[in-house]
N, C-alpha and C positions, 0 to 999 in steps of 0.2 A: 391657393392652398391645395394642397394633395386630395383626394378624396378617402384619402384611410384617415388623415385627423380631421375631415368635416363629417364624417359619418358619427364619429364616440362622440362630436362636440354634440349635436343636433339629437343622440340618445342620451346624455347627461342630462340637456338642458330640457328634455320633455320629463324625463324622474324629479328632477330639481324644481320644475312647474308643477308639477303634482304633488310634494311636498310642502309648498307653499301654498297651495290652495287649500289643501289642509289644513293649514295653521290662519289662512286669510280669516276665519269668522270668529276671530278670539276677540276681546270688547276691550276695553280701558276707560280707567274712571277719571274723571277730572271733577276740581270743586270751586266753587265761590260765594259768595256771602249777602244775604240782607237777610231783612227781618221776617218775611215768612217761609223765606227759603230755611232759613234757621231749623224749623222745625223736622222732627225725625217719625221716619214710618217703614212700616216692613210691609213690605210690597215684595208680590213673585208674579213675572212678566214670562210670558210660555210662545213663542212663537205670534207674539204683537207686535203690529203694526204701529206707527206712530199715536197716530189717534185713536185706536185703543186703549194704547197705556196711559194718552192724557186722560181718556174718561175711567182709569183705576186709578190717577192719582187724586182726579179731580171727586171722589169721592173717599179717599184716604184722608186727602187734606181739609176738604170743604172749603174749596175754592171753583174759581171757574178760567177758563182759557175762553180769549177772543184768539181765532185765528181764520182765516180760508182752505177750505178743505185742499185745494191745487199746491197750496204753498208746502203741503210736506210730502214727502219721499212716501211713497207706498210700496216701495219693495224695500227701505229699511224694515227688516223684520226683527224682534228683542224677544231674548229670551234670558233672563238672569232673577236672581233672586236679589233683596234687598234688605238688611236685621238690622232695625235701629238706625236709618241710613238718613242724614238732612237730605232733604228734597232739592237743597240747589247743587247736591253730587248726584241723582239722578237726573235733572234736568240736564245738567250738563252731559253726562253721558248719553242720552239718548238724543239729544237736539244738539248741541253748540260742538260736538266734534262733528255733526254732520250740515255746519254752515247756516243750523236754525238757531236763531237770535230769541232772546225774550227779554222782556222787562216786566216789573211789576208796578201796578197801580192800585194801592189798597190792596182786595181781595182777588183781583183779576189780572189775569198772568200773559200779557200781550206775543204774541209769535208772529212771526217775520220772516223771511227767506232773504229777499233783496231789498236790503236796508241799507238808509244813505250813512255815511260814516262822518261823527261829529267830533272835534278838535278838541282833544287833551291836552293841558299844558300845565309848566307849574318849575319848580325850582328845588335844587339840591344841593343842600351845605355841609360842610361838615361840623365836627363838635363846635371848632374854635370862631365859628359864623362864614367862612371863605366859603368860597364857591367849590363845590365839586363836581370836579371835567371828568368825563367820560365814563359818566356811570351808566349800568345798564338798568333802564326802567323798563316792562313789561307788566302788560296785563298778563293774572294767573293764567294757566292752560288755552293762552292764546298765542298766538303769530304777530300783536300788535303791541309798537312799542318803541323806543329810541334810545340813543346815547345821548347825554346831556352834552353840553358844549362848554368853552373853558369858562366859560363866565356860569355853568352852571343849569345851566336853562334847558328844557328840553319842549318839544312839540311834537303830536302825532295827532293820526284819526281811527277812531274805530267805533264801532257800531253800538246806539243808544243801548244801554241794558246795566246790570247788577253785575262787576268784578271785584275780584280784589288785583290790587298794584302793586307790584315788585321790585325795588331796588337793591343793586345789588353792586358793589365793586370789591379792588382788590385791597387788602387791607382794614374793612369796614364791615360790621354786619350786615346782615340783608334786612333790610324795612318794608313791612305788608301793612298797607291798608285797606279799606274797602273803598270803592267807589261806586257811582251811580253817575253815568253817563247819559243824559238829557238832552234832548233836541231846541231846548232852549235857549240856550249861549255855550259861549266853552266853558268846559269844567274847568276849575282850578284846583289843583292839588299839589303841596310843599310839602320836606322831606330834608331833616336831620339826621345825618349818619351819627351812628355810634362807633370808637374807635373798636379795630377787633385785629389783631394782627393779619391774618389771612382767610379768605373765605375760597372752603372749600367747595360754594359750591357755584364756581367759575364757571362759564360753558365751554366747552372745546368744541371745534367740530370736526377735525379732523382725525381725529382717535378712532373712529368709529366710520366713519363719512355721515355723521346726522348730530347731531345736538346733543350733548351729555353734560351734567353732573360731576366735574372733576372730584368729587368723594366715590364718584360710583365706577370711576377707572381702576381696574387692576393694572397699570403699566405705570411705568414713569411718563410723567408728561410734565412738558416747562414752558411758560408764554410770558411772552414779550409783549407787555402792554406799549400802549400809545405813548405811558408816561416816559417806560423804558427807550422807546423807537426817540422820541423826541430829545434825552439828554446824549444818548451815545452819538446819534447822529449830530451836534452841535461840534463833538472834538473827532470825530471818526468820520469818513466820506464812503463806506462801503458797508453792503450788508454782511459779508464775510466777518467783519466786525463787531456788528450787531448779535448775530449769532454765538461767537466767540463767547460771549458773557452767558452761556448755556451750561452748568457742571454735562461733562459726558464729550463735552466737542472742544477739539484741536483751536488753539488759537493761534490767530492771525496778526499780523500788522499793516495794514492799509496797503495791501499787494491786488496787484490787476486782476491775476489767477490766482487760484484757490488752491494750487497742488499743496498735498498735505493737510488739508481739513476734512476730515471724515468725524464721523460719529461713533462712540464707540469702539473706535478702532474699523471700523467697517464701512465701506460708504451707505452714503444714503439718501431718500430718492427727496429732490428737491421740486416743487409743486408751487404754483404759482394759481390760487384760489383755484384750487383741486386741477391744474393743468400741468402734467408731467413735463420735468426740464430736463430729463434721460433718454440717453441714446444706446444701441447695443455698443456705441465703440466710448461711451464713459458712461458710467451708471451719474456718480457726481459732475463730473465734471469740471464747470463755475459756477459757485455761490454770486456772484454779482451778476445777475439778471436783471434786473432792475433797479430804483434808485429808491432808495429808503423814506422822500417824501410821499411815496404813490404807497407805502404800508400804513394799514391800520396796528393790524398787530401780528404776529410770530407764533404760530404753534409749533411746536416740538413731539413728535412722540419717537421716545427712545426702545432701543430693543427692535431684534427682525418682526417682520411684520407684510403681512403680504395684503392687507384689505388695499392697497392702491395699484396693488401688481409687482413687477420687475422692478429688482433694484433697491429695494427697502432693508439692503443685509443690517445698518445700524440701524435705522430708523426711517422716518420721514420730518423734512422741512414743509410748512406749509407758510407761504405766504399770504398773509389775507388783505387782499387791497380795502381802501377807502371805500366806504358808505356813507348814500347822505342820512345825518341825524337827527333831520330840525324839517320843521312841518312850514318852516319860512319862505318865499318863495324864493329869494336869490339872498347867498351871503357868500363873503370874499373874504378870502383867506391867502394875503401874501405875506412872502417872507424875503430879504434882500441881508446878504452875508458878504465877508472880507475875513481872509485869511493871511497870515503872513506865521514865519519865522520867527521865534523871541530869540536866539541862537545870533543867527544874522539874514537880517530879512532882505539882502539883495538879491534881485531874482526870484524870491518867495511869495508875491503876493498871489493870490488868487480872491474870486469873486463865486459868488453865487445868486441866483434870483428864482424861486419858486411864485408861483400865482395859482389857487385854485381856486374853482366856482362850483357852487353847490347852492342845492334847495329842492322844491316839492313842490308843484303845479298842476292844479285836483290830485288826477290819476298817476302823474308822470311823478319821479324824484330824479336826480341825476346829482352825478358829479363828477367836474370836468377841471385838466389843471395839466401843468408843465412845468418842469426843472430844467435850468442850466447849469453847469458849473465849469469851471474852467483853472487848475492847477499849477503854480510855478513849480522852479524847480525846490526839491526836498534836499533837507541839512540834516546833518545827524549833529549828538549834542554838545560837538565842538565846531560847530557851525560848518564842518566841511558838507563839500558838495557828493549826496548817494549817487551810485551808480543809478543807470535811470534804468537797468533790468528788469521786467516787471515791474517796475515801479508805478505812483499813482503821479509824478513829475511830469508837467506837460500835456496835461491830458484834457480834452475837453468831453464832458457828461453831457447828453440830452434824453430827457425822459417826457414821455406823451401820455397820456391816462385820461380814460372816459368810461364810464360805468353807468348805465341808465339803465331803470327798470320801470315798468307800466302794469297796474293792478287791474287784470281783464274782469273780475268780479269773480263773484260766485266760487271763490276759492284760487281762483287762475291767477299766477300772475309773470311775466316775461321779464328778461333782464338783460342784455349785453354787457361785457363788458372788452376794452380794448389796452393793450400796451406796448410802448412801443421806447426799447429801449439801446443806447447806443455808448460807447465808449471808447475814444481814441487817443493814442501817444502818438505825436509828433514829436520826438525830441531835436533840439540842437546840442544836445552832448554826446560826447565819445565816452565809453564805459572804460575804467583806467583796471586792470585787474588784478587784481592784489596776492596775497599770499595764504592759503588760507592756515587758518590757524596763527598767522600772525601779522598779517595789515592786510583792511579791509579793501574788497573792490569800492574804488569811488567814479567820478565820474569830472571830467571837465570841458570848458566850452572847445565847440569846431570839432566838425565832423570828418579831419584829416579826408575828403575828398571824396568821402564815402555818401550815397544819399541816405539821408535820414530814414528808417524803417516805419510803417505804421504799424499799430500792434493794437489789436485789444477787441471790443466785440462793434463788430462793426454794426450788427443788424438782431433785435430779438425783438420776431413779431409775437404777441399772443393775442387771440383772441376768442371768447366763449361766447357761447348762446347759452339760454336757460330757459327750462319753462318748469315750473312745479305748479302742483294742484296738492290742495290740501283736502283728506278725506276722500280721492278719487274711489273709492272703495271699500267701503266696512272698516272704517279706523286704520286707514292706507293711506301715504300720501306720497305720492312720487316727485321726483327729482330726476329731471331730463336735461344735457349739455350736450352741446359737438362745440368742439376744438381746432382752434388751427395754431400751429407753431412754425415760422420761420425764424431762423438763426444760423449766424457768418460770426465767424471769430480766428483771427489771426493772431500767434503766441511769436515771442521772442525768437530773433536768428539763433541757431546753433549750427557749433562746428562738425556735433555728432552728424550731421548729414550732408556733409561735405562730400564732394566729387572731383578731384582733382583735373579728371580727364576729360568733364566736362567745362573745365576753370571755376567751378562753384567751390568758395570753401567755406561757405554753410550755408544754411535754409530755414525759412520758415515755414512750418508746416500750421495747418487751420483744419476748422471742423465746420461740414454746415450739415445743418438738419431740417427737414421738412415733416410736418409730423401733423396726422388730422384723426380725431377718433370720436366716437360715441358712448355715454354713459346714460345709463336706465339703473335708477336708484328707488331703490321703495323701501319705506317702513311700517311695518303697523305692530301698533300698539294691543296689549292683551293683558285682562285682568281676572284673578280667578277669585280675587277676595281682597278685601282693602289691606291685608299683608302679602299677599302674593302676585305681583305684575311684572309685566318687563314691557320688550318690544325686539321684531326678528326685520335685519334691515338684510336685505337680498335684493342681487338685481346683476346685470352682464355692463362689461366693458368689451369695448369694440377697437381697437388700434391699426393705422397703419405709420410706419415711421422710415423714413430713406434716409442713412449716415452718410457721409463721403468725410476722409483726412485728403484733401489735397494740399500739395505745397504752394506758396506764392509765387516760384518761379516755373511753374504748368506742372511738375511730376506730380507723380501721386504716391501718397504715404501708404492710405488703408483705401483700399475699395470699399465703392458703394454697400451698403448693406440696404435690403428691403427687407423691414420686417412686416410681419403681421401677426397681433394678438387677440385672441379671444380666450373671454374668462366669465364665469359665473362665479359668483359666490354669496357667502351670506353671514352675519352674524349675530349671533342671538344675547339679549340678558336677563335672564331673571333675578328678583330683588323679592324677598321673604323675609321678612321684616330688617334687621340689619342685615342679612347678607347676601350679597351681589355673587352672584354666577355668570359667566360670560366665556362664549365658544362662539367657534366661525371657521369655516373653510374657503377656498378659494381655489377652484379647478381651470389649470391652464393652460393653452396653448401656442404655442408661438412656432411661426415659419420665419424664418429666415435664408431669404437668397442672395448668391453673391457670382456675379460675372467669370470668365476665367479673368486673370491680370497677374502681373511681375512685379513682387516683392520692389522695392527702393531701394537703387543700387548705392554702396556710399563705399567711398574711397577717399581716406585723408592723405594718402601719400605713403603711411606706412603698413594701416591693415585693412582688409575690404570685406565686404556683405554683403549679402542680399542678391537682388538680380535673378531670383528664382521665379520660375512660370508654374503656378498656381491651378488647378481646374478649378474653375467654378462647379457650383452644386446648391443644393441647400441641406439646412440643418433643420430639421425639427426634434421643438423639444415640449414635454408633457410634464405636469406637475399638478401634485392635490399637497397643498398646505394647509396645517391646522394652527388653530391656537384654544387656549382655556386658560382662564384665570380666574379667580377667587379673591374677593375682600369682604372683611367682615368690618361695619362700622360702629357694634355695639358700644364702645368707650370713644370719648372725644378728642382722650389725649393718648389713645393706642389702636389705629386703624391699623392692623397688619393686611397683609395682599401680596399672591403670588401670581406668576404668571406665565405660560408658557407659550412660546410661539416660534412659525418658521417664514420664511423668507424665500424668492427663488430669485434667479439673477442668472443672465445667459452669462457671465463671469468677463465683463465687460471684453465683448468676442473681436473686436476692431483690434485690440490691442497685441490680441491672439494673433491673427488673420495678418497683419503687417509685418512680424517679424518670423514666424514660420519657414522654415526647411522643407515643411512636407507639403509636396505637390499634390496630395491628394485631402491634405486634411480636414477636408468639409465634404468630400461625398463617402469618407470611410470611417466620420463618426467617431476619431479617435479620442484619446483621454483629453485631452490639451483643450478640446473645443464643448467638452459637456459644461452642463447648468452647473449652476452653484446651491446649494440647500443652505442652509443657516441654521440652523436651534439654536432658540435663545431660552435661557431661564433666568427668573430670578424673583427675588425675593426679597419684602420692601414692609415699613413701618411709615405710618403717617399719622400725625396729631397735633392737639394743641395744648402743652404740658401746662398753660396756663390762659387766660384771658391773653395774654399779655405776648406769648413765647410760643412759635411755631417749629415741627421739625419735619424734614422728610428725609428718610436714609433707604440703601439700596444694597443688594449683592449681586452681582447679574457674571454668568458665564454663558458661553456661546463656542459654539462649533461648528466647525462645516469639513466634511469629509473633502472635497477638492478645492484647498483655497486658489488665488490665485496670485500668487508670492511673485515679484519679479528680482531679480541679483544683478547689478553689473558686474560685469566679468573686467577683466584686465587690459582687455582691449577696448575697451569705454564700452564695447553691447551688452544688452539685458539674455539674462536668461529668463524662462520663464520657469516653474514651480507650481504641479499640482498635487500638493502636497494637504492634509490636514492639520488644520488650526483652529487654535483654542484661545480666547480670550476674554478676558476676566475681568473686575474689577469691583470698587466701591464706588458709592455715591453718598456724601453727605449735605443736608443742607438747616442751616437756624436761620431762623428769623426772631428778633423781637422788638418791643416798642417801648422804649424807655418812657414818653411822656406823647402829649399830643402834636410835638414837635420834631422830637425825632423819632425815626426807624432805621433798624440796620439788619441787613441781608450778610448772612455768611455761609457760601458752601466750599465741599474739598470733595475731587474725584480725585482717586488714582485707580491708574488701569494696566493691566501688561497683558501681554500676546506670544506664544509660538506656536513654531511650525513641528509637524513631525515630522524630520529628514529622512528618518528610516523606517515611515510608513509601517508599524507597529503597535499602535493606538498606547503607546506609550510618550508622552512629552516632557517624559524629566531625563530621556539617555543624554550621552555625552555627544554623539550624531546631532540631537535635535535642536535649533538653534529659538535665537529671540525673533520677534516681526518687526522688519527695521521702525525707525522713530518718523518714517514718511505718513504710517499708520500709527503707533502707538508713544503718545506724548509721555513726558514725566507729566510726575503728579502739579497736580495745579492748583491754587490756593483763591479766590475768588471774592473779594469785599464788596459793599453796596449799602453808604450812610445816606440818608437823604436829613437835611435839617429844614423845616419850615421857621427860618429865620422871624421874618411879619407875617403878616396875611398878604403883602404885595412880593416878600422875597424870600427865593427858594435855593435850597445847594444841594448837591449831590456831588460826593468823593468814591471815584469807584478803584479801587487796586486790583492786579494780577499780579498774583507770584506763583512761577513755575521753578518744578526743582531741576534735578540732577537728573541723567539717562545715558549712562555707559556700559552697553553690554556685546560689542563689539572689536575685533580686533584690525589693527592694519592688514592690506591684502598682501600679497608677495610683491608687488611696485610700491611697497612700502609707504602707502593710502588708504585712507580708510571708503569700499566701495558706498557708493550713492545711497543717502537713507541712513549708515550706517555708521557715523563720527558720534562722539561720544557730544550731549548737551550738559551746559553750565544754566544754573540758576539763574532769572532775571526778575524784576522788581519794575513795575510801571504803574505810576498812580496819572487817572484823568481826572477832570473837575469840570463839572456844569453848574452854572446858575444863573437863575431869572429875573428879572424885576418888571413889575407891570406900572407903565411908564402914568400907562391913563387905562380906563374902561377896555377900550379897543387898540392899544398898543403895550409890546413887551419888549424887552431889550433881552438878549439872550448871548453868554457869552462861555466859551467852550477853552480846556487848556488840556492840551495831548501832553503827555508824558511832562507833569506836574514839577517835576524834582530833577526834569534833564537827564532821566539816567540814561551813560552810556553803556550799549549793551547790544548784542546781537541776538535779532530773533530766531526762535525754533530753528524755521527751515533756516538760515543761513548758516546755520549750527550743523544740523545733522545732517546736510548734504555732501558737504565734506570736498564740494568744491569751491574753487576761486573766485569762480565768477559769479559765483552766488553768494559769497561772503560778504553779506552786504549789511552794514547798518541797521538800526530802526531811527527809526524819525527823535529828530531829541525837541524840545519846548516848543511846540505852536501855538498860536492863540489865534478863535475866531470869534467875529463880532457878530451879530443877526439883529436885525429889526423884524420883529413880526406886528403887524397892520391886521386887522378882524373886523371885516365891516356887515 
């Protein structure tokens, strides 16, 4: 990097250090429960030491403390006031966020430092007596704690002492009791949910990069439980899919690549347990990075957003792999599927097989596991054979996953985790191409002489380190990762790069990325009175990332790009009694180098491009993003919340950089190659209008003064467009619960988009056009019934219905350009349901497009080409045996 942007980065980050240290000695309260901690006293603490303050409690209270003078922190110093306060919320603040343990005996209050940790276990049902999976239990204001497992049961260890215990899932109220943790045997402790339509107060972690309160988000945010990952993935084989059932994001149909799914209208940045899957030459890219057996669950935050960096113009994905849950030492989790056709299943069948292992061994937990799957060819719902373009026909999946973490003590603790994931088309069919707009491209057997093409992602390594300490610092706890990403992925042959005069008459082109960075995360917590707390999470990311488009057969599409990022930032919340305050910036920098190199020459025969010699150079680019948001939670059935935030994105620069004219346009900085900015606002209700009936609704508009719009022109090339764009929409979402057997999910986004063609901050002239339908879907309609048939069987009916979207005309070749064909309404109902065969076996059985409709998806629509006018999938049905040992 230059030394004009490491000089401001290196003066930022010492003002930024300095403001943080400032705010480092703010304190936070935490609380738990027994019988003399019950008691309340006004105590005021002036620059005391640990053991000071025990000897003013211990004459407040009229108690006594066994402890060893070495076992506490003598440069913890306190200084707070306490009115009417129980004694086991100042114990806790002053000991147990700083790793000191106590227990009580009678009158005598035992303290600890390095304490061995005893076995918690117990069970969690719901109203109707079944078992409830995948609940989160936690000890109060602590780090310990588990997910239950499907039969219900959960196991953990932590340290002998006086808690209260926390359950909590989606759907259900949250249940506190008190415990007391003894060195005697395991504690036992059971746990009856109450039905509750939705509980807000879910954790996220990705909203923020640290643990939150989903009542205490001013943003939209939406998560895909375990329950959700587990039905969609039974009729659906990709997470493109998974996703899809998001109100705000583009829907898919079981396609390799992802083009045409963004958020918002905007891409956005997809994260694999906080590890960026963006490049400067595709901010999105491909949503299928991994296979949906290695997901726990799905966070969504929607709206630009800059706390992950580059690329977040609609939002961010985060993926959050599998954890182990169970304090057992080894348990096994396989699953063995079959897939076919209801249409006509010749050729149709496919297989799948998953295996995981997991468990907890003292200090260690881990969990380790593999998926295959393997695809015939795909029928649309008159049994004929799809073109296998992009398709998911023929494909063979393998997914690798390993996650192990080790508790170093004393608040330490490390973790790896590893994935490794791959997907390939071999096809034996010829793609037959049809007419669009009036017979679909299909596909039939025999490769007429041609070899068969491979296609899809060949290679996606990730892999993180971890290390966090809890309380490293005055009510600090940091969070430390490095990253490594490799990824190869080869897309479908086109004509568009055809060379006649080299004999090529088309090409595939691919993308690979190497990509390795450093994150330093810290939080601390700060309270100024038991109404007035938050916490300021601040810390630097570190990036470096190499892009290359080359083709399969040697040329190159986009040159290398080396980037490099560095960023500070931070974000703060204050909470005063109901209302939540939250702000954060994030100061940027990024270099990016790029070699000299010539443009991709392409010549079909009748018109030619490219073939232009480029100077290398680099770009740098600078950025300070803010955001602020507001929710107030005083009523339960009207949480309003606003929020405003920005985005920066180098305006996926690869894309730029391969079709360019100008020889100089990276060392002369011109409009075509600047960042992108975002503003996003919006404006949002949340509640629960009854015990029974949940709602969440939304308005959100966004801008960005240089989008980056691309046009086919006539001769099939892209123009490019840095134009300003604005778009808008709704969000609605109900939930309610008829009885203890069933619930039903319903939400409606619609969203639109334009461009200002004549650059006037005006977008309703007659100049200024719409954002094709590649970015902005019709409205989409979204159901979700679950019925708990018995206590052994379960169903789930989910439908999409998307509308209408015509607001473009034919071009002068009397075509409608790419993106740009007008969309027809479609109608797709899936179905999952369960049976639990025995204790330790389930039978699980999945039916894609439920009622056979025929119909063509989005992009096959709005493309408005042939050879993409392709089908969706019509009746599948797959079987699964799942085994729990």
């Amino acid at each position: 990097m230059k030394n004009n942007t490491v000089i401001p980065f290196i003066k930022g980050a010492l003002k930024f250090t300095l403001f943080l240290l400032i705010l480092s000695n703010l304190q936070f309260v935490f609380a738990q429960n027994t019988t003399i901690l019950d008691k309340k006293i006004t105590i005021t603490f002036k620059n005391d030491d640990i053991t000071s303050a025990l000897d003013k409690i211990k004459k407040a209270v009229d108690c006594n403390f066994a402890y060893e003078s070495i076992q506490l922190k003598k440069e913890h110093s306190i200084s707070k006031n306490y009115t009417n306060t129980a004694l086991r919320g100042i114990l806790n603040d002053i000991l147990v966020e700083h790793q000191i343990y106590y227990a009580v005996r009678g009158n005598v209050i035992l303290i600890r430092t390095d304490v061995e940790k005893k076995q918690v276990s117990g069970k969690v049902i719901t109203p109707d007596g079944n078992p409830a999976a995948f609940v989160s239990v936690v000890l109060k204001s602590t780090n310990y704690g588990a997910s239950t497992d499907e039969n219900g049961n959960f196991n953990f260890y932590a340290p002998e002492g006086n808690y209260k215990i926390v359950v909590s899932s989606i759907g259900f109220k949250s249940e506190e009791k008190p415990i007391t943790i003894v060195s005697d045997n395991v504690t036992q402790i059971n746990f009856t949910l109450s039905k509750a339509l939705e509980n807000l107060e879910e954790i996220i972690v990705s909203a923020g990069r640290t643990s939150e309160k989903l009542s205490e988000i001013s943003s939209s945010i939406s998560v895909l439980a375990s329950r959700d990952i587990k039905q969609i993935s039974q009729y659906s084989n990709v997470v493109s899919d998974l996703v899809a059932r998001i109100p705000g994001a583009n829907i898919q149909t079981n396609r390799q690549q992802t083009r045409g799914q963004y958020l918002r209208g905007r891409n956005m940045l997809i994260l694999i347990d906080g590890v960026p899957q963006s490049s400067p030459l595709f901010v999105t890219g491909n949503m299928n990075l991994l296979d949906p057996s290695a997901i726990e669950r799905i966070e969504v935050v929607k709206g630009s957003t800059s706390i992950y960096g580059n690329g977040a113009e609609g939002g961010i994905i985060n993926y959050i792999t599998k954890k182990n849950i169970t304090a057992n030492t080894f348990e096994s989790n396989t699953t063995i599927g079959s897939s076919i056709s209801l249409t006509e299943p010749s050729h149709t069948s496919g297989s799948s097989f998953s295996q995981f292992f997991n468990g907890r061994v003292k200090k260690w937990n881990y969990v380790l596991g593999g998926t295959y799957k393997q695809f015939g060819i795909k029928r649309d719902a008159n049994g004929e054979i799809l073109s296998p373009r992009d398709g998911l026909g023929e494909t063979q999946w393998y997914n690798a996953f390993a996650k192990i973490g080790y508790e170093i003590g004393n608040g330490y603790d490390i973790g790896v985790m590893y994935n490794f994931f791959s997907n390939n088309q071999r096809t034996e069919l010829s793609p037959v191409v049809g007419v669009y707009g009036e017979s679909p491209s299909t596909g039939i057997f025999g490769l007429q002489g041609v070899e068969s093409p491979t296609r899809g992602v060949e290679y996606n390594h990730n892999l993180k380190f971890t290390l966090s300490k809890k309380n490293i610092y005055k009510n600090t706890d940091l969070t430390a990762s490095y990253y490594l990403q490799n990824f190869k992925t080869i897309y479908d042959s086109f004509a568009y790069f055809a060379n006649v005069s080299e004999g090529l008459s088309a090409g595939q082109p691919g993308v690979t990325t190497k990509q390795s960075g450093l994150r330093f995360n810290l939080k601390t917590d700060y309270s100024f009175s038991n109404n007035f707390n938050g916490n300021l999470v601040y810390g630097l990311d570190l990036l470096r990332n190499k892009t290359a488009q080359p083709m399969k057969d040697g040329r190159v599409f986009a040159p290398e790009m080396d980037m490099k990022n560095y960023a500070l930032y931070f974000q703060t919340k204050a909470k005063y009694n109901d209302l939540i305050i939250r702000a954060g910036s994030r100061y940027e920098i990024i270099n990016i180098a790029v070699d000299d190199y010539t443009t991709l020459f392409r010549n079909n025969g009748e018109t030619a491009g490219g073939g232009i010699d480029i100077n290398g150079g680099e770009q740098d680019y600078r950025a300070i993003t803010f955001n602020f948001g507001l929710r107030y939670n005083v009523l339960n059935s009207i949480q309003p919340y606003t929020n405003f935030s920005q985005s920066f994105s180098v305006g996926e620069l690869g894309r730029i950089l391969r079709s360019t004219e100008d020889p100089n346009i990276i060392t002369d900085n011109i409009e075509d190659a600047k960042a992108v900015i975002t503003n996003n606002f919006e404006l949002g209700l949340a509640g629960n209008i009854t015990e029974n009936i949940s709602y969440k609704g939304n308005y959100f508009i966004s801008h960005s003064k240089l989008g980056t719009t691309y046009t086919e022109k006539s001769n099939g090339f892209f123009e490019l467009a840095r134009l300003p764009e604005k778009i808008y929409g709704l969000e609605f979402e109900l939930g309610f619960s008829v009885n203890q057997k069933l619930d039903v999910d319903l939400s409606l986004a619609t969203i639109e988009g334009k461009v200002d063609s004549n650059n006037n901050k005006n977008f309703n002239d007659a100049e200024d056009s719409y954002i094709s339908g590649l970015r902005i879907s019709p409205t989409i309609f979204r159901s979700s019934i679950n019925y708990k048939v018995t206590s052994k069987w379960e169903l789930n009916i989910a439908s999409i219905i998307s509308g209408k979207r015509d607001k473009f005309s034919e071009n002068e070749n009397g075509r409608y350009s790419f993106g740009q064909a007008p969309v027809k309404s479609t109608f797709v109902t899936n179905l999952f349901t369960s049976y639990k065969l025995t204790k330790n076996t389930s039978l699980l059985v999945g039916i894609e497009n439920l009622f056979n409709s025929d119909y063509y998806p989005i992009y096959s629509q709005y493309s408005g080409r042939a050879a993409d006018y392709i089908k969706g999938d019509g009746i599948n049905g797959k079987v699964s045996l799942n085994i729990k040992l």
